[in-house]
N, C-alpha and C positions, 0 to 999 in steps of 0.2 A: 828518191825525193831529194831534193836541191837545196831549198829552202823550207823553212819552218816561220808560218807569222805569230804574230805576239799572242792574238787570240789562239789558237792551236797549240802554245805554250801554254797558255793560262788554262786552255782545258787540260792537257793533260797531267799540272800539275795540282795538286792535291793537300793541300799542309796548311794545317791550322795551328803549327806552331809559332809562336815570337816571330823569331825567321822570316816564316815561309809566308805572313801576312805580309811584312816589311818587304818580300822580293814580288808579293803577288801586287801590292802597291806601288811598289815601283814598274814595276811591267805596266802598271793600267797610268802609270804617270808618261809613258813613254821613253821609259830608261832603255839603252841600247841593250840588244842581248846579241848572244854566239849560241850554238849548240852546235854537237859534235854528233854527225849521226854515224855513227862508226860506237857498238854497245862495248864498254870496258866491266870485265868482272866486280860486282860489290867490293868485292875483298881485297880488291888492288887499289879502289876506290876509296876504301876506309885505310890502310896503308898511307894513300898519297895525304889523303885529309888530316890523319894524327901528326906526320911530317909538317905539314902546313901552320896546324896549329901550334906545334914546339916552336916554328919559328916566330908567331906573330908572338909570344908570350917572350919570347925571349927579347924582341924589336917594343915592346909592353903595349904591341896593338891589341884594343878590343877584336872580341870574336863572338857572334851571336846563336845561339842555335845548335853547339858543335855537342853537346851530350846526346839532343835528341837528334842529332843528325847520325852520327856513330853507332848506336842504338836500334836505328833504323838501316843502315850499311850492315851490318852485323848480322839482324834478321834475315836480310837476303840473302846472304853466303856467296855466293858463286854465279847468283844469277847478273844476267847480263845488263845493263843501264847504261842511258845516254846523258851525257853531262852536256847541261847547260849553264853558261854564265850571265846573272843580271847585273850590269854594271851600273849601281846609283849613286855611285862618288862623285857624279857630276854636282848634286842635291845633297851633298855635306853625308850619303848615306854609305852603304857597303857596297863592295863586289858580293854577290850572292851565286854561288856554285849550285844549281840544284842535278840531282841524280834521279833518272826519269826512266818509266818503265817503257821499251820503246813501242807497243803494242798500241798506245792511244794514237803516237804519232804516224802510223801507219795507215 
C-alpha cells in the first residue's frame, strides 16, 4: 500500500481524547497528513515522544494530549504502530503525531 486517504486515516483512528478530537477535526478540516507505513515498536515510540516533549517544554511550547498519549504507548509495550502526522498549524493549530495500529490500514 502507497498511499493512505484522509477517510482511511479517520477510520482507523480511534481517540476520544482532548488531542485526538483536535487531530480528528482537523483531518475532517482538511489539514495535510504523512503517515509512515513501515510499524516502529510502541516503546521506541514512547522514547522518541518523552524526548520531543522535554524539548517543547524547554522552547515553553504548548503540548496536548502527551500524559494520555504515553499511557497509551506504554500499554502497548513492544507492539508494532504506524506513525502518522496531522499537520494543522496552517489554522493557528498543532502538528498532531498519531501512533496507529496497522491492522485497520490493511
Amino acid at each position: 500500500m502507497n498511499e493512505v486517504s484522509a477517510s482511511e486515516l479517520l477510520a482507523a483512528f480511534e481517540s476520544e481524547t482532548e488531542a485526538g478530537i483536535q487531530a480528528r477535526n482537523a483531518l475532517l478540516s482538511g489539514a495535510p497528513f504523512e503517515i509512515w507505513l513501515d510499524p516502529l515498536p510502541a516503546s521506541r515510540l514512547r522514547g522518541i515522544l518523552r524526548g520531543r516533549v522535554r524539548s517543547l517544554q524547554r522552547r515553553g511550547k504548548p503540548a496536548v494530549g502527551v500524559a494520555e498519549c504515553l499511557a497509551s504507548l506504554a500499554e502497548k509495550g513492544e507492539q508494532g504502530l504506524l506513525v502518522a502526522y496531522v499537520d494543522d498549524r496552517g489554522r493557528g493549530g498543532y502538528l498532531y503525531p498519531l501512533y496507529l495500529d496497522p491492522q485497520p490500514l490493511k
